[in-house]
Backbone as a printed PyTorch tensor [residue, N CA C, xyz], in Angstrom:
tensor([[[112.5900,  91.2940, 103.3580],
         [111.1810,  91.3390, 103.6960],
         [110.4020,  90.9070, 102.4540]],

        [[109.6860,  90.0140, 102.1960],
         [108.7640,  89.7550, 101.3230],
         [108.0220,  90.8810, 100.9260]],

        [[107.2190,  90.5930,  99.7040],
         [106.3250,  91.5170,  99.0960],
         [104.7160,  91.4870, 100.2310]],

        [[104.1910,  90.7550, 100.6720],
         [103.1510,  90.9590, 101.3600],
         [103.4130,  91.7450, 102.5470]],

        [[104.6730,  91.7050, 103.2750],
         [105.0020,  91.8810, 104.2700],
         [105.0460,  93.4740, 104.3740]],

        [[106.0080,  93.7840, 103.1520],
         [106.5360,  95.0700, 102.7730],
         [105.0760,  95.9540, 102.5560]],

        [[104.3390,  95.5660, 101.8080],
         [103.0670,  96.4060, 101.4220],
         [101.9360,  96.4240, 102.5390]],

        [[102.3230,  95.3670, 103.6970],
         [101.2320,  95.8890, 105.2330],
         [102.2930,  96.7160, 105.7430]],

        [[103.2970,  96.5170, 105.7320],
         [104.6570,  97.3480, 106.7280],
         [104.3030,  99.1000, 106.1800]],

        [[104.1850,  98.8040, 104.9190],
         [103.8140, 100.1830, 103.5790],
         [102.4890, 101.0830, 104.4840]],

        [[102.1260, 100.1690, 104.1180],
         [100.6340, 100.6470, 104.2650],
         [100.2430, 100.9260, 106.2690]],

        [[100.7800, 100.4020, 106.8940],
         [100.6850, 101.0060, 108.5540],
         [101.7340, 102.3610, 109.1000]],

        [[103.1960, 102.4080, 107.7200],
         [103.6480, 103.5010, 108.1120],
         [102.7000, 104.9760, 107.1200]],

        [[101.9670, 104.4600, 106.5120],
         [100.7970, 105.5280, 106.1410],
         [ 99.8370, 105.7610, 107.0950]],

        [[ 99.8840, 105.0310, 107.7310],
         [ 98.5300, 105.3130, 108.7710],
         [ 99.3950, 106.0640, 109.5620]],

        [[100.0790, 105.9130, 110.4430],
         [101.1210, 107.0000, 110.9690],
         [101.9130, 107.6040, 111.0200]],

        [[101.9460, 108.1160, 109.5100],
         [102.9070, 108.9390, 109.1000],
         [102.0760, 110.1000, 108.2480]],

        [[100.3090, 109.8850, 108.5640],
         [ 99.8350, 110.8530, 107.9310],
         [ 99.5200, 112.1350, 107.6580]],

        [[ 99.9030, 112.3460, 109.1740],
         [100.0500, 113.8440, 109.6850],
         [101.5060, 114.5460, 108.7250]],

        [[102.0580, 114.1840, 107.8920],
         [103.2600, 114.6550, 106.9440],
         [102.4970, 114.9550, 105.7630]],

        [[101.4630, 114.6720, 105.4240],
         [100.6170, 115.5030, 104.6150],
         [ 99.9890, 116.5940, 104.8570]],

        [[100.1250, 117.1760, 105.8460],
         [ 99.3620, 118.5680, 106.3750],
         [100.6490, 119.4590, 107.1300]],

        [[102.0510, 118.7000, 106.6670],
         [102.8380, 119.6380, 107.0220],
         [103.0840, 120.5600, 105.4360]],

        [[103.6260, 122.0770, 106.4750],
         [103.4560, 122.8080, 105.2820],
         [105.5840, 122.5360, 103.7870]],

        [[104.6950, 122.7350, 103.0030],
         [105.6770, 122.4920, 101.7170],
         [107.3780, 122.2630, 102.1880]],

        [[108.4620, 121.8700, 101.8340],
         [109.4530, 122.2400, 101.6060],
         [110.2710, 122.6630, 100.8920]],

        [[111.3520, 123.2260, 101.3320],
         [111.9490, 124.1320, 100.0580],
         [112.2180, 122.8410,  98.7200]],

        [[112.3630, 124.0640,  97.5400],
         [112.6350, 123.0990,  96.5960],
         [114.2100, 122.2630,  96.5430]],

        [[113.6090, 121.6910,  96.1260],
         [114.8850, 120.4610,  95.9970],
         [115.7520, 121.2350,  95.1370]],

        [[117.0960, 120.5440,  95.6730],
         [118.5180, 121.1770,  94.5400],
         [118.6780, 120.5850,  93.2150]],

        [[118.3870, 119.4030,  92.7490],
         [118.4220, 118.4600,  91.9790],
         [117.1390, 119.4640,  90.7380]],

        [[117.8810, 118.8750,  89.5650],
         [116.2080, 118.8540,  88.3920],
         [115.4080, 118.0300,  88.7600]],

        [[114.5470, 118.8700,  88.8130],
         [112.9920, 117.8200,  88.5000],
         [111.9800, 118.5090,  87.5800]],

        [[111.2760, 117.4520,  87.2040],
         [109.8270, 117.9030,  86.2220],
         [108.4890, 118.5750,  87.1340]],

        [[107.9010, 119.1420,  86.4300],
         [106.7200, 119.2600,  87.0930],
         [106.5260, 120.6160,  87.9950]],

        [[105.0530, 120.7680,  88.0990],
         [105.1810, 122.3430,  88.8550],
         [104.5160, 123.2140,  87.4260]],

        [[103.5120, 124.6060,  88.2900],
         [103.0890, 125.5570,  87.1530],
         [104.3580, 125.9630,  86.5520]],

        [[105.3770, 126.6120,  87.1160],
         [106.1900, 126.9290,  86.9520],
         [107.1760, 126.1170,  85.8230]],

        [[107.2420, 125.1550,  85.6460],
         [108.0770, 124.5310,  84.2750],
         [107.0830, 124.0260,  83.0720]],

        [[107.0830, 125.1890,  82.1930],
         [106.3610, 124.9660,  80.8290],
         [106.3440, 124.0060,  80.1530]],

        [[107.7540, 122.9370,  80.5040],
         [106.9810, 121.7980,  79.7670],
         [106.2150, 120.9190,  80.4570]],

        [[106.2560, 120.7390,  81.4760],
         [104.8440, 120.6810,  82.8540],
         [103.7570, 120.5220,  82.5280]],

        [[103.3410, 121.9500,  82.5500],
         [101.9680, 122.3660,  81.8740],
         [101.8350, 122.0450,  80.4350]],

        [[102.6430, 121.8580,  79.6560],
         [102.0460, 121.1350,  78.1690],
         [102.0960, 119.5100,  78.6860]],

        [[102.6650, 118.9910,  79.0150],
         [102.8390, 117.4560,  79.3310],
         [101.2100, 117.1810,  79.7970]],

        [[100.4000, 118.0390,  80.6360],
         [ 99.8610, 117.9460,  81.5100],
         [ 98.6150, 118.5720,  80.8860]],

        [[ 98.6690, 119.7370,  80.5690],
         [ 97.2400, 120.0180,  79.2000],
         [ 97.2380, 119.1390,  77.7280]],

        [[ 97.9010, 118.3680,  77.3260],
         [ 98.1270, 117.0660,  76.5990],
         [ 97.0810, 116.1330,  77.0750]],

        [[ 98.0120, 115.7580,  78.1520],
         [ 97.1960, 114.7830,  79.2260],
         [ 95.2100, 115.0410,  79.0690]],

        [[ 95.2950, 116.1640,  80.0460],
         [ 93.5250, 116.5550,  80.0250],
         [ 92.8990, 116.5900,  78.7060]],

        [[ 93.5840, 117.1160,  77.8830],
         [ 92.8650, 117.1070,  76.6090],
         [ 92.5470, 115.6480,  76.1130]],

        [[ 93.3870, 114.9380,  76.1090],
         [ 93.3920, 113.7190,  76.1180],
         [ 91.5720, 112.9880,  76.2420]],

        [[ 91.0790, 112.1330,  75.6050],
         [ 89.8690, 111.8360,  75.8810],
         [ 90.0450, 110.5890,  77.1860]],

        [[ 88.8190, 111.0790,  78.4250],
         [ 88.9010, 110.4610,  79.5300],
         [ 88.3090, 109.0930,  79.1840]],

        [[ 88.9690, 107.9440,  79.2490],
         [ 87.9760, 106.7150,  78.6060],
         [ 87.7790, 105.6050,  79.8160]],

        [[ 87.6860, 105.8090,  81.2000],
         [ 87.6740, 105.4550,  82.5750],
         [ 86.6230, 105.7620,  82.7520]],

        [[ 85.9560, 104.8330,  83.7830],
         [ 84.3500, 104.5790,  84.4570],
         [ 84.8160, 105.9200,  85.8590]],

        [[ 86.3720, 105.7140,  86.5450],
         [ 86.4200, 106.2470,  87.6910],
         [ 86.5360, 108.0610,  87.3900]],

        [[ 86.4380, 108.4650,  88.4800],
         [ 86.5630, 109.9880,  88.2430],
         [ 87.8810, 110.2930,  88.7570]],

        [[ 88.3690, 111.7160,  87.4230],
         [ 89.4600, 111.9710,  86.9000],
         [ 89.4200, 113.1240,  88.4710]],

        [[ 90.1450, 113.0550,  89.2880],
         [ 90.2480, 114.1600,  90.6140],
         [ 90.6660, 115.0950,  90.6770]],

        [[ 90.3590, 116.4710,  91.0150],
         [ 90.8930, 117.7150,  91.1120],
         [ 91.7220, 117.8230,  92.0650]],

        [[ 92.5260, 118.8410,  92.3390],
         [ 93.2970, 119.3690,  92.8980],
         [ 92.7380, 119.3680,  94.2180]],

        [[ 91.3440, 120.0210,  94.3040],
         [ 90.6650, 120.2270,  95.7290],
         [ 90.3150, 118.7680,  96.5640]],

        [[ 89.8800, 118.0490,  95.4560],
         [ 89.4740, 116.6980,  95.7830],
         [ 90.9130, 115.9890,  96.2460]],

        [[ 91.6490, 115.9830,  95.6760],
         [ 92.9060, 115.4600,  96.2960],
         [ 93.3340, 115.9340,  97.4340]],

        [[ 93.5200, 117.6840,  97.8570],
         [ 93.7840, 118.0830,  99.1200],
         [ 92.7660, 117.0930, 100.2890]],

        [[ 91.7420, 117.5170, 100.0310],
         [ 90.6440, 117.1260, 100.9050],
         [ 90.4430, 115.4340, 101.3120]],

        [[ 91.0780, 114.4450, 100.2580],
         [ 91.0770, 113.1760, 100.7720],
         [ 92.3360, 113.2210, 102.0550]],

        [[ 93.7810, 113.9610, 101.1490],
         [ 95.0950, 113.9160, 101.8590],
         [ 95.1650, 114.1050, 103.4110]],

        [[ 93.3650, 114.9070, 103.9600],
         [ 93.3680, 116.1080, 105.0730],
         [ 92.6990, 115.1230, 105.9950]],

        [[ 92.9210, 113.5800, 105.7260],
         [ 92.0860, 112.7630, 106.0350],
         [ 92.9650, 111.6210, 106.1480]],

        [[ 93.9910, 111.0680, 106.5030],
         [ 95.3480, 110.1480, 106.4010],
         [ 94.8260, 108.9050, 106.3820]],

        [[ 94.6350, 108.6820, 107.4370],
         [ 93.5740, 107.4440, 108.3690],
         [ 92.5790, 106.9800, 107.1820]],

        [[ 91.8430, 107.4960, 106.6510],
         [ 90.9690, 106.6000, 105.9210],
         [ 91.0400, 106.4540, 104.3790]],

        [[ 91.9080, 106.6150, 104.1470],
         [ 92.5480, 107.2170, 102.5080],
         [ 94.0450, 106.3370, 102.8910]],

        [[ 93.8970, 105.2640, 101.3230],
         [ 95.2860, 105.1240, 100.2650],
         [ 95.9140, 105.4940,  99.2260]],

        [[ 96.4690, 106.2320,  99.1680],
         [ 96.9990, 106.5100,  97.6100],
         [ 97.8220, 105.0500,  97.3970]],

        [[ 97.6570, 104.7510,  96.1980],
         [ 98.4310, 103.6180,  95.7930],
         [ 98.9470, 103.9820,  94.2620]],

        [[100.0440, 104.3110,  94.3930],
         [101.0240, 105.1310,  93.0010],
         [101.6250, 104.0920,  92.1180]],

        [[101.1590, 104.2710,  91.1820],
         [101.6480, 102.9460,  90.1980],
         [102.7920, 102.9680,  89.3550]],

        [[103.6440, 103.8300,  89.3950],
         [104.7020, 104.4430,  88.8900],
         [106.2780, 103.6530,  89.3780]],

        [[107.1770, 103.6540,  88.4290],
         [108.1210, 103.3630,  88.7910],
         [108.8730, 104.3550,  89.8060]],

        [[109.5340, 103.5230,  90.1550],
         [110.4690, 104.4160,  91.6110],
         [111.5500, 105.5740,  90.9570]],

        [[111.6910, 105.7710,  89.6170],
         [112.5090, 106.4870,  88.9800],
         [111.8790, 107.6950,  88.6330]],

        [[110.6450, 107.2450,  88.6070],
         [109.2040, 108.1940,  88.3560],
         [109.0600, 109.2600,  89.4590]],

        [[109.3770, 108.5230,  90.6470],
         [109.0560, 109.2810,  91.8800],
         [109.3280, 110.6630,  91.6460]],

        [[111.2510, 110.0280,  91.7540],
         [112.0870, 111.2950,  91.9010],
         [111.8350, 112.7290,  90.7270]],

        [[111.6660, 111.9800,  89.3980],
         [111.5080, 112.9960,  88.4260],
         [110.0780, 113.5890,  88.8710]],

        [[108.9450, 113.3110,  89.2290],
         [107.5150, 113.9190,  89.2510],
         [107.1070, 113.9560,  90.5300]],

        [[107.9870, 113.7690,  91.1870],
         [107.8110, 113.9920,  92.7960],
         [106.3670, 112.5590,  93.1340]],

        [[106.0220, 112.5680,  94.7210],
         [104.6550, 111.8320,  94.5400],
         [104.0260, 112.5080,  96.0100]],

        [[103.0850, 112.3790,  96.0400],
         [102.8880, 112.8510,  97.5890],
         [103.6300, 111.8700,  98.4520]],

        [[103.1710, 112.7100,  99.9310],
         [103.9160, 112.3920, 100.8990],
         [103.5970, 110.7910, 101.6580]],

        [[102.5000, 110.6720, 101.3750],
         [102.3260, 108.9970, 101.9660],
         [101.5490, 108.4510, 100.8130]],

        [[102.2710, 106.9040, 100.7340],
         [101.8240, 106.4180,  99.6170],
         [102.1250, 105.0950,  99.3150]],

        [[101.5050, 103.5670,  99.2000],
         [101.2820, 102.4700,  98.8820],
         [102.4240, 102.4940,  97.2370]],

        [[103.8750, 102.0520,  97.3680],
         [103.9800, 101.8360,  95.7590],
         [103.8330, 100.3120,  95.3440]],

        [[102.8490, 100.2380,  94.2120],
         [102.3150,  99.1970,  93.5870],
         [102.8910,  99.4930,  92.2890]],

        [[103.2950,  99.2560,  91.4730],
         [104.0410,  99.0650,  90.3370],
         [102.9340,  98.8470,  89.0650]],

        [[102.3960,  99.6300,  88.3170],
         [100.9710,  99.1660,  87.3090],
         [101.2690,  97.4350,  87.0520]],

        [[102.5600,  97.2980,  86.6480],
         [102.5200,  95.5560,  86.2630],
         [102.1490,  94.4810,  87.6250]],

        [[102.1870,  94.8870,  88.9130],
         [102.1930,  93.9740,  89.8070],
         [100.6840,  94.0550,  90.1210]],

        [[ 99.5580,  94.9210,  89.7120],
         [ 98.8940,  95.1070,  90.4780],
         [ 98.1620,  93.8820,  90.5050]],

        [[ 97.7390,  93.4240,  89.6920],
         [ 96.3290,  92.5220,  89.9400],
         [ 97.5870,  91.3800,  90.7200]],

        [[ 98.1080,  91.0590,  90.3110],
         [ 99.0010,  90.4620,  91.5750],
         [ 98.9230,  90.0110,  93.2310]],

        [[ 98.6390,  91.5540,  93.5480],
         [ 98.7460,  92.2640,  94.6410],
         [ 97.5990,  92.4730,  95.3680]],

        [[ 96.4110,  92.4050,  94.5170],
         [ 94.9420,  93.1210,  94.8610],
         [ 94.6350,  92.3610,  96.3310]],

        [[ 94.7500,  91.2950,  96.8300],
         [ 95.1150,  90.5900,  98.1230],
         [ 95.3900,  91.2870,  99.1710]],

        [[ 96.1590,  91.8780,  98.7250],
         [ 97.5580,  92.7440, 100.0480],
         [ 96.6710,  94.4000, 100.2620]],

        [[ 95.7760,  95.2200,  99.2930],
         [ 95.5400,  95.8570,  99.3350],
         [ 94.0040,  96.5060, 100.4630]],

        [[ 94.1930,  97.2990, 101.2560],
         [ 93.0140,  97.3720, 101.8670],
         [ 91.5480,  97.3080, 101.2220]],

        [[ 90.6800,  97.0700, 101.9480],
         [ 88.9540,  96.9730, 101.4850],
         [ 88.4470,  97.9250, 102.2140]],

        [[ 89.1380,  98.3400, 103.4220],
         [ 88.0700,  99.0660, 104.8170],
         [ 88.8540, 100.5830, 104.4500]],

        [[ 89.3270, 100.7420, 103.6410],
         [ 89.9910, 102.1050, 103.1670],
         [ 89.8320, 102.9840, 101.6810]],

        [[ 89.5800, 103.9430, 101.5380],
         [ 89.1140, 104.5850,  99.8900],
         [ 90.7950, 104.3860,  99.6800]],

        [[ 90.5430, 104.5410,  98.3720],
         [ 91.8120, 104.3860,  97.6360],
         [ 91.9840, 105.1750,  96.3280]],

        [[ 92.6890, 105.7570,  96.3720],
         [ 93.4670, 107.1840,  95.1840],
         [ 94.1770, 106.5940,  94.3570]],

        [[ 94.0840, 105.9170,  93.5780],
         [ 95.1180, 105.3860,  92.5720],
         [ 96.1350, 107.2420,  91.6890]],

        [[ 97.3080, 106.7670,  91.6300],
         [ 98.2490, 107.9940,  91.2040],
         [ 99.3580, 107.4990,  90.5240]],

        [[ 99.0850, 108.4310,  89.3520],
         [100.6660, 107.9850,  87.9570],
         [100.8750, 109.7000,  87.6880]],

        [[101.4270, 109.5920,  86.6120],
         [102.0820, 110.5200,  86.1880],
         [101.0930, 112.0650,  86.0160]],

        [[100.1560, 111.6270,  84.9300],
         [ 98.6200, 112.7030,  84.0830],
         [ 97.8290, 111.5200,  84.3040]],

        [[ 98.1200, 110.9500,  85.5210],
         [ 96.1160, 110.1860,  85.8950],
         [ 95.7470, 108.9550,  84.5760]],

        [[ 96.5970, 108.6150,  83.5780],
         [ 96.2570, 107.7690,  82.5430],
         [ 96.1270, 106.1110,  83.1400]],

        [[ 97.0970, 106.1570,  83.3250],
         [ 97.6700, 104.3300,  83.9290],
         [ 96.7140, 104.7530,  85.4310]],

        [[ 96.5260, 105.2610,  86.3550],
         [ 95.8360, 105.6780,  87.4490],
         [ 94.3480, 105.3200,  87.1940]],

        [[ 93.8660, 105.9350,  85.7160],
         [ 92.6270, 105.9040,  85.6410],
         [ 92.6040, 104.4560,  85.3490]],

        [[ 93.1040, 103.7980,  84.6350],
         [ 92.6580, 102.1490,  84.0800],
         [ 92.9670, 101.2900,  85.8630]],

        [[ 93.8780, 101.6340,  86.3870],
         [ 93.8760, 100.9980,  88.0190],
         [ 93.0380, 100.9430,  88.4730]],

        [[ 92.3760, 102.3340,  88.7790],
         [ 91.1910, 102.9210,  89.3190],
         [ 89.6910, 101.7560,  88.9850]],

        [[ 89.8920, 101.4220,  87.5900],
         [ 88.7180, 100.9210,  87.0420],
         [ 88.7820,  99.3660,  87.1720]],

        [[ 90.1370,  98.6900,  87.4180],
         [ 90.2240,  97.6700,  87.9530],
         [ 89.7230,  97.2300,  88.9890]],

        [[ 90.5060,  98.5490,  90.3210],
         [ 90.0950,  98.0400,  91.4910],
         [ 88.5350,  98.3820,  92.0460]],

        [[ 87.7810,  99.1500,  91.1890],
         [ 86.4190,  99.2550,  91.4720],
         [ 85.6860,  98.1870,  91.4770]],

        [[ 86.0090,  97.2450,  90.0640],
         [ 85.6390,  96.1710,  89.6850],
         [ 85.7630,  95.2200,  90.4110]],

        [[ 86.6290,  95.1950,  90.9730],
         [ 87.2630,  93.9810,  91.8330],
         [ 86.3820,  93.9150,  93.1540]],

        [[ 86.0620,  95.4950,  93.6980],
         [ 84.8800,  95.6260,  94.9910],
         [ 85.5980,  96.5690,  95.7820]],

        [[ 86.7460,  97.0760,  95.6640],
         [ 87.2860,  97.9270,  96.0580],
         [ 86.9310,  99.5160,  96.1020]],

        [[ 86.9670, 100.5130,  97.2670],
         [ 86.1290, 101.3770,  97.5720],
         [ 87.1410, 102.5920,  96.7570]],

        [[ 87.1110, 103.3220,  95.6850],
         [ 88.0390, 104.2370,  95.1180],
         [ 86.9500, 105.4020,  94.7170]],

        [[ 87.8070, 106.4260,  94.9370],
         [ 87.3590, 107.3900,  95.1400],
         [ 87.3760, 108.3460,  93.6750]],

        [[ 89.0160, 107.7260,  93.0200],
         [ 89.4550, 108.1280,  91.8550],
         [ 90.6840, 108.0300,  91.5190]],

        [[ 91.2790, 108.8540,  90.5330],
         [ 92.5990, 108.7510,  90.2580],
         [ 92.8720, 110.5040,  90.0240]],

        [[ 94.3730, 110.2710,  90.2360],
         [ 95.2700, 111.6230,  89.7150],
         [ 96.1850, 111.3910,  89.0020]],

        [[ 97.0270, 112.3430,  89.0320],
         [ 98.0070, 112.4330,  87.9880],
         [ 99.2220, 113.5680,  89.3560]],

        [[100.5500, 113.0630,  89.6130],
         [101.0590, 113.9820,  90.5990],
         [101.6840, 115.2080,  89.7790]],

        [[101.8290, 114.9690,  88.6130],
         [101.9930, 116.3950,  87.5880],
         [101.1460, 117.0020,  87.9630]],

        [[ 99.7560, 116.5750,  87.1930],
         [ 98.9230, 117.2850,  86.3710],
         [ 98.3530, 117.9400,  88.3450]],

        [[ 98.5770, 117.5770,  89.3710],
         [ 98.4760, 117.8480,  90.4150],
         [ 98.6110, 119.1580,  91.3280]],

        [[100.0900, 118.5580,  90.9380],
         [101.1230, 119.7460,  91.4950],
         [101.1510, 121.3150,  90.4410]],

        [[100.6820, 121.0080,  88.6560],
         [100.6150, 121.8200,  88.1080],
         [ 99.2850, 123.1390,  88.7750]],

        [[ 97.6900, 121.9840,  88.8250],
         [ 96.7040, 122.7120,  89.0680],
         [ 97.0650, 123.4380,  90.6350]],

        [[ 98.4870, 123.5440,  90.8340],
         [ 98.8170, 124.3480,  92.4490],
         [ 98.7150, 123.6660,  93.4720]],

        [[ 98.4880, 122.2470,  93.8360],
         [ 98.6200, 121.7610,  94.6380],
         [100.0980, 121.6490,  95.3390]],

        [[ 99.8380, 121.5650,  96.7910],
         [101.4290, 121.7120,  96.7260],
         [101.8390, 120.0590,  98.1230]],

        [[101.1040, 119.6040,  97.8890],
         [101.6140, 118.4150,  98.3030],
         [102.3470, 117.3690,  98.0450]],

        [[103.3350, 117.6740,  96.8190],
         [103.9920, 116.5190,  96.0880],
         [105.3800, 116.5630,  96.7360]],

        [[106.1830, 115.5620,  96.9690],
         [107.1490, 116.0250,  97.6890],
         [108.0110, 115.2940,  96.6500]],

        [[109.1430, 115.6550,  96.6380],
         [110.0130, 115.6630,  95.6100],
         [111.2020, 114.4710,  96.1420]],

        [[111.4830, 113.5840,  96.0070],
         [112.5140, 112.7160,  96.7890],
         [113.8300, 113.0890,  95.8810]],

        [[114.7410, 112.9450,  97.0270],
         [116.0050, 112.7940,  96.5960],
         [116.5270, 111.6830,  95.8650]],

        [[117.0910, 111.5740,  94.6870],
         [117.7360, 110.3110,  94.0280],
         [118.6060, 109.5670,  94.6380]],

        [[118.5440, 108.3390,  94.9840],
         [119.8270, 107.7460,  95.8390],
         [121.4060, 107.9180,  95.1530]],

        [[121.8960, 108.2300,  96.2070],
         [123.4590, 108.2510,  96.0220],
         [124.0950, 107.0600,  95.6430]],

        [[124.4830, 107.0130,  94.7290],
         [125.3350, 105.7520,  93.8650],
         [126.5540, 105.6630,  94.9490]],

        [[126.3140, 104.0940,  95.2070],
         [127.6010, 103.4560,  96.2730],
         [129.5290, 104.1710,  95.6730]],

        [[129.3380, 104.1620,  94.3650],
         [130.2510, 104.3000,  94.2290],
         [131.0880, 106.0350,  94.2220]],

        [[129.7710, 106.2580,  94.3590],
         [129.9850, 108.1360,  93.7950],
         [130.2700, 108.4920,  95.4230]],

        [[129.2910, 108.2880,  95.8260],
         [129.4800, 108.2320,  97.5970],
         [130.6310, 107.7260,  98.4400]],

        [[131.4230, 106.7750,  97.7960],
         [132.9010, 106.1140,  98.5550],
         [133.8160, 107.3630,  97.6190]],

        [[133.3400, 108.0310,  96.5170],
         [134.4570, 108.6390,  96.0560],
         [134.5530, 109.6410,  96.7040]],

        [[133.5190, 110.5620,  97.0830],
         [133.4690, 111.7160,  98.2060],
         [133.6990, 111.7230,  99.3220]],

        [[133.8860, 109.8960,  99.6520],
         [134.0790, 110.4380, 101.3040],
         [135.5920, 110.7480, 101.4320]],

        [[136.2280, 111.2420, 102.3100],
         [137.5590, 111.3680, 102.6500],
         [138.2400, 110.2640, 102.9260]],

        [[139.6890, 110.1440, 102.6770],
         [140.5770, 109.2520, 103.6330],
         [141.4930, 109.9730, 103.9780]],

        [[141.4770, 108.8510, 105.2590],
         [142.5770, 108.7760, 106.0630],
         [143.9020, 108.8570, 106.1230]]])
């Protein structure tokens, strides 16, 4: 599937798949992951972050502000700029446009106009400079997050993906015959 193709294909299984943001949490994953009040280096990664001076035109989004776009599927994109390795370690919410920070201006084409848009990285840094791109560009954004600094302030919409199973680790577990 091509890249234009993949990011409308992306972006229509968000439109109906949005109702998975208002389902309630799942258990935690078996695997390590980062992130959460609960893991202290979390919350320093993430009060780092805020302390951090905000140097973005867009606004830095709360926790509430994020529930409240999420409670809304249909007219809201998150578009997560994070690598796919990123996912798994910092979880990301449950529906979500991945744009890669290097592809974006690339991409700005493929991206909706008739939809607000949530730009999301790690502590909202790379999110916030997106954010200030695609404003510029004429694009309707609402703001940026951070799915740490997110999930830290108690949000609990980040869903945690499983790491893919290595072809080879996976033929070693299966049984023979």
């Amino acid at each position: 599937m091509t890249t234009p193709r993949f990011l409308v294909a992306a972006l229509l299984a968000g439109t109906f798949l949005g109702t998975a943001a208002q389902e309630p949490p799942q258990a935690p994953p078996s695997w390590p992951v980062a992130g959460g009040a609960s893991d202290p280096a979390a919350v320093k990664r993430v009060q780092e972050s805020i302390d951090a001076p905000w140097k973005y035109k867009a606004r830095r989004l709360t926790r509430a502000e994020v529930d409240a776009l999420l409670a809304k599927p249909e007219s809201v994109v998150f578009v997560d700029l994070r690598r796919p390795d990123e996912f798994i370690t910092y979880g990301s919410f449950p529906v979500f446009l991945s744009v890669q920070n290097k592809d974006l201006e690339k991409l700005l084409a493929w991206l909706p106009r008739d939809k607000v848009i949530v730009t999301v990285s790690n502590h909202s840094q790379r999110a916030g400079a997106a954010a200030d791109l695609l404003a510029s560009r004429g694009f309707n954004v609402a703001g940026a997050t951070g799915a740490e600094e997110y999930e830290v302030q108690g949000g609990t919409n980040v869903a945690h993906l499983a790491p893919p199973v290595r072809r080879a680790a996976a033929a070693a577990s299966t049984p023979r015959s």
